[in-house]
Every structure is written in structure tokens, then in C-alpha cells.
N, C-alpha and C positions, 0 to 999 in steps of 0.2 A: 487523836480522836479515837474511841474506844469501837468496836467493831456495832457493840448495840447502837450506840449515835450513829456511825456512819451508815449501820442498814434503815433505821428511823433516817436517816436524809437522802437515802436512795430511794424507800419507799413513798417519801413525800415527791422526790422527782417525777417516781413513775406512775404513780396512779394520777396527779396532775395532767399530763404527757399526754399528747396524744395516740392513739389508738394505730398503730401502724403496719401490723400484721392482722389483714383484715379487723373485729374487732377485738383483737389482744392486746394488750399493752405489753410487751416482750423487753425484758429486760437482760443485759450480757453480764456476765461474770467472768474477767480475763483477769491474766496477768501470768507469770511463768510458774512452773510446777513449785510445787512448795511454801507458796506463798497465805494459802488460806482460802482460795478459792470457793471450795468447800463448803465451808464455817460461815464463811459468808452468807454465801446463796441461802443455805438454809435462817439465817438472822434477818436476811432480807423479807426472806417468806413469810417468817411470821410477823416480821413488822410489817408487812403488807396486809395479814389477816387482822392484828389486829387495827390497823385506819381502817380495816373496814372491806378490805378486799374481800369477795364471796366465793372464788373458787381459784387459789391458784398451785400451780405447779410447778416443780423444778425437775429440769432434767441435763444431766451431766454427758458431755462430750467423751469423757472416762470411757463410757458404754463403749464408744464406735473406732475412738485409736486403736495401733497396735503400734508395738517398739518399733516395727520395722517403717510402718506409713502412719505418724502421728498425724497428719492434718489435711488426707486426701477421702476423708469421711464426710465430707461436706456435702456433696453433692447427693449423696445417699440418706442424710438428714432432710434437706431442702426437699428432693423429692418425694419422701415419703412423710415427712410431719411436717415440714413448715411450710408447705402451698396445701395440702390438704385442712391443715386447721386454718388458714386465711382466707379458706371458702365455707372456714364452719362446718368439715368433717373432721371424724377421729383419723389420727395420721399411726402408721407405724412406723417400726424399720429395728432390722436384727441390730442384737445387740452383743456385744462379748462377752463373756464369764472370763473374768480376772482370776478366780478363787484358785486354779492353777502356777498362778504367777506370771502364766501366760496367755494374751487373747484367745478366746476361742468361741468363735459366731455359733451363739448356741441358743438366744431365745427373743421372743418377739416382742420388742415397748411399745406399747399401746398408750398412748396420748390424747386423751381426750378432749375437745376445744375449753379452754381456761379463761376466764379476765382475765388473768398474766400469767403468764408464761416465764419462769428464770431458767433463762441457758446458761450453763458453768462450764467452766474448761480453757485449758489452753487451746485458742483460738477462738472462742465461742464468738467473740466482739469484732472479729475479722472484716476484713473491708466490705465483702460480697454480701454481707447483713446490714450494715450499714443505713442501709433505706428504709431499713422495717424495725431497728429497735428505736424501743421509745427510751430508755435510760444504757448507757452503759459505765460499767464498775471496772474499773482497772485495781487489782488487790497486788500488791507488793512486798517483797524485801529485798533490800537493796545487795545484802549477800549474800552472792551466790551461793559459799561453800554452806551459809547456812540453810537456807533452800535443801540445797541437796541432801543435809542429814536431816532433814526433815522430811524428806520424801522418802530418804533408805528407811528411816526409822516408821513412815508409816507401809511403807510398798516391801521392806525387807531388804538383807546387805545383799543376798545373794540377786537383787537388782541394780547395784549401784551401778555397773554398766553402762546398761540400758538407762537409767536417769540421766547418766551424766552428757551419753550422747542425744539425750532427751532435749538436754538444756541446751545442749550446742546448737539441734535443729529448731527449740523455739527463736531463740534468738536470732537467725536467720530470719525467720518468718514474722516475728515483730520488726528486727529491723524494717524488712519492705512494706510491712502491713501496717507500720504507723497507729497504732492500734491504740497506745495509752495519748497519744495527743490528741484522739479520737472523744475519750474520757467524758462523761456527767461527771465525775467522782473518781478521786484516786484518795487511793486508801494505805496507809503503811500499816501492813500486820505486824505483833508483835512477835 
């Protein structure tokens, strides 16, 4: 299935869906580094804009990792955007500048309340959200080594490191987190 099909049947999930982050329809974009996540989220949006969606937004998990703590950003997300827009306020929460190569908490995302909402990222679809999204996307490829030269080649070599033991810890954290059998939609990237 081509990535525009699969975001046109993700968007027909989601805006069907019930409303589950207060009134948002919050959709996840998962799967491990390398895979398309990305590409996605943004095909989704606009096949969301054009069904007919009137304000939505995507914001990537990218922001709040770092090499060192990929997936202990949660709680600093929840707190600051995702219980304030499910009461219908604008949420923040600091974000990193990558353009170094390396995280550096340097600026503030402001998130406005949306009809839908697309979270991206390794982890975005994690269990502890679970209750409040209305679709989630598991985006894949099945390997790894290619993943990874797809991450050095967008993130740079002088990061393969850091990717490699990227992969190592998502894959711990999918293991336990059960996360694509969680899935509306799994997708193989090309």
C-alpha cells in the first residue's frame, strides 16, 4: 500500500474516531527510527485537511529526546500539552535544537488546541497514551540495517553511534510496550 493510501485510511479512521483527548481526535505515529515516521505524519495531515479536517497539527517527539534519555520525555509532554489541550488550553513544553547534532533545550512549542492532533516519534503510540488516542499508525521496515542507513543518512555518519544504540533501546521499549499489536494501521515503508 503506497504511503498516500495508507495516510487517506488512517485519516478516514481518525476523523470517524472518537474524540478522546478532550475534544481532539489524537492520532500516533510509531514504529522504530528510520522507518518513515515522518513522511507519514505529514501525509496523514494533509489527508486529514483535505476530508475535511479544519485545524490540525503535528508535533514530533524528535523535539524532546536526547541520545542519552530517548523515551523518559513523556511525562514532560503530558504535562505540559497533552492535559492542557484536553481541557481546551494552549499546552507548551521546551523543546531541543538538534541543528548542533546534538539535543539542546533551547526553545519553547506552543501548541494550540487542534481537531487533531498527529503525534510522531519513537514512542509516541506507547502504552501510557493508549486511552486517549483515537487512531494509531505503526510505520515500519522490517530491516534493520536499512533503517539505520536511513537514519545516518538523514541525522549524519558522525551519528551512527548514537542510532545504533538508538535502535537497541527502542527495541527494548517496543518489546515491553507492545506497541504495533496496539496498531489501527501498520504500514511497510518503502
Amino acid at each position: 500500500m503506497s504511503i498516500r493510501t495508507a495516510a487517506a485510511a488512517a485519516a478516514g479512521l481518525l476523523l470517524t474516531g472518537a474524540a478522546r483527548l478532550g475534544e481532539i481526535r489524537l492520532g500516533a505515529v510509531d514504529g522504530p527510527s528510520g522507518s518513515g515516521k515522518t513522511t507519514f505524519a505529514g501525509a496523514w495531515a494533509e489527508a486529514c485537511q483535505a476530508a475535511g479536517a479544519r485545524n490540525v497539527a503535528v508535533l514530533t517527539t524528535d523535539l524532546l529526546a536526547t541520545w542519552d534519555d530517548p523515551f523518559n520525555w513523556w511525562d514532560r509532554l503530558d504535562a505540559g500539552v497533552l492535559h492542557p489541550l484536553a481541557a481546551g488550553r494552549t499546552g507548551q513544553v521546551l523543546a531541543n535544537d538538534w541543528s548542533s547534532g546534538y539535543p539542546i533545550p533551547t526553545r519553547l512549542v506552543t501548541v494550540e488546541p487542534p481537531s487533531v492532533l498527529i503525534l510522531e516519534g519513537v514512542s509516541a503510540g506507547r502504552w501510557a497514551l493508549a486511552d486517549r488516542i483515537t487512531t494509531l499508525v505503526w510505520v515500519e521496515i522490517a530491516d534493520r540495517a536499512r533503517r539505520l542507513e536511513r537514519a545516518v543518512a538523514r541525522d549524519g555518519e558522525a551519528n551512527r553511534r548514537h542510532l545504533q544504540r538508538w535502535q537497541d533501546d527502542e527495541d527494548v521499549h517496543f518489546a515491553g510496550d507492545g506497541t504495533r499489536l496496539r496498531a489501527h494501521l501498520v504500514v511497510e515503508s518503502e
